[in-house]
N, C-alpha and C positions, 0 to 999 in steps of 0.2 A: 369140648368146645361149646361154649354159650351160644344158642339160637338168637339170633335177632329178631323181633316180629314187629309187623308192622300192623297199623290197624288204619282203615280206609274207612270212613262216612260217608253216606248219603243218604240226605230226605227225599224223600217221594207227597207229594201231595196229587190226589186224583183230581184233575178239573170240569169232566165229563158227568155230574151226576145230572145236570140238568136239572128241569122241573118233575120227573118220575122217577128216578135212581136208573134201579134196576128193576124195577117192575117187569122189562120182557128185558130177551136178547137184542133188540133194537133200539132200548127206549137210551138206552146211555151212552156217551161219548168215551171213547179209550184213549181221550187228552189226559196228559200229567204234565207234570214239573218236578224233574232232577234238579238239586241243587246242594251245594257241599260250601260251608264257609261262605266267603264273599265274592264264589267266582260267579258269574252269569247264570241264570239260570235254564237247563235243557231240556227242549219242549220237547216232550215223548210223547208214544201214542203205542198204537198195535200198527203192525205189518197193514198195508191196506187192503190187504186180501181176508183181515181181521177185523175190516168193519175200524180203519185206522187211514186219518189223516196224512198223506204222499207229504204233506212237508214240515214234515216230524218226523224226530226220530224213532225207528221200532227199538226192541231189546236186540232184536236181530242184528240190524247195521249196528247197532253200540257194540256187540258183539265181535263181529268181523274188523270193525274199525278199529276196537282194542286189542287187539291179535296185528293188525299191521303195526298201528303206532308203539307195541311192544319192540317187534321185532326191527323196527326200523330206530329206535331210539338204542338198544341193546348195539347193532348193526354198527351204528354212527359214534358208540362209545368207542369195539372195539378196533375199528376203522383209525380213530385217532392215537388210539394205543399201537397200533400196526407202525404209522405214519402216514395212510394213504388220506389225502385233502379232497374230503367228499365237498362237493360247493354245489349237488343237486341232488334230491332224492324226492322220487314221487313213488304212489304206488295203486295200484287197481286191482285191489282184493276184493275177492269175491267167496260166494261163502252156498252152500248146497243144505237146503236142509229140506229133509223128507216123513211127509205127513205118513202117520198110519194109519190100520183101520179104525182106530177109536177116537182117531180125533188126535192125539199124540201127534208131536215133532218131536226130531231131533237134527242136530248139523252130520253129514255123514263125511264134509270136509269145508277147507276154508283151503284157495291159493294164493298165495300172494305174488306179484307182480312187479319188484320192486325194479325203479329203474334209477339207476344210480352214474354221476357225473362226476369226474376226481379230474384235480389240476393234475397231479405230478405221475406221469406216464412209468417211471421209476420211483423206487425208495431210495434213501438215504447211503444206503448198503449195495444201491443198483441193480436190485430186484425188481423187475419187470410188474408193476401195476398192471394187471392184466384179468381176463375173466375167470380166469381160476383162481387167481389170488381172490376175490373177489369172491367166489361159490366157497373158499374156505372160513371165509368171516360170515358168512351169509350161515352157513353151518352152526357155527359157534354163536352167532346170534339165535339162531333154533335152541341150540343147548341151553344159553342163558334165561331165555324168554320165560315168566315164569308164567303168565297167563297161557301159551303155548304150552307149558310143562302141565297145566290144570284142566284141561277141555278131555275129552274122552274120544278125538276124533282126528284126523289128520291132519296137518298144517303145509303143505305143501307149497316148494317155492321155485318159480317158474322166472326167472331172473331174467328180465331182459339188458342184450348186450351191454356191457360198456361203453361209454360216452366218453372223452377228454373236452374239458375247457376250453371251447375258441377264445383265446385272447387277439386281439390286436396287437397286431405284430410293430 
């Protein structure tokens, strides 16, 4: 069977060299610009504990946040393959990463959070929509996820309960 491969771009331009560069560890800014095609383009920086601007992105939150919006786009394909009518999903991932002696990081996990709202309380079939149905797509969404298949570290998901749809009756 033939692989498929996909190829992803992105530019990076540095914005922090300032008037010194890098002359010292102080003397430079850890502002950038992500940018791919004609989308917007995304102000990065370093962690601010890395000498990095709070309202910008790190590689870190890009990190963690590409691990949710994996698992939660995977989640919501096979959710409609199920039948179940997801009409909410939020999610409050978080993500651990632990400095070493030399200066090294790495993530030792990422949770995710995901909290998820469906109209139809049954399926089609009269299968109980319900939180187990629900930890089993969450599952299969782990299995699918390929950036969760590529990290070297835990992806753990902590699902908060199920929701139904208030309609107006």
């Amino acid at each position: 069977m033939a692989q498929l491969l996909h190829q992803f771009s992105v530019d990076l331009t540095w914005t922090g060299a300032g008037d010194e560069g890098t002359a010292t560890y102080t003397s430079y800014g850890r502002d950038h610009l992500l940018t791919s095609g004609g989308r917007p383009p995304l102000p990065g920086t370093s962690d601010p504990g890395f000498r990095g601007d709070p309202d910008r992105w790190s590689p870190e939150d890009l990190l963690v946040g590409a691990l949710s919006q994996c698992h939660m786009l995977w989640f919501l394909h096979l959710a409609a393959s199920a039948g179940v009518v997801v009409v909410g999903y939020t999610d409050a991932a978080s993500g651990t990463m632990r400095i070493e002696a030399a200066g090294h990081g790495r993530f030792t996990e990422v949770v995710l959070r995901p909290r998820v709202t469906v109209r139809n309380p049954t399926l089609a079939d009269g299968t109980a929509v319900d939180g187990a149905l629900l930890a089993g797509i969450h599952h299969r969404a782990q299995e699918h996820c390929f950036i969760a298949r590529s990290v070297n570290f835990p992806v753990r998901h902590e699902a908060a309960p199920l929701t139904y749809e208030q309609r107006p009756a």
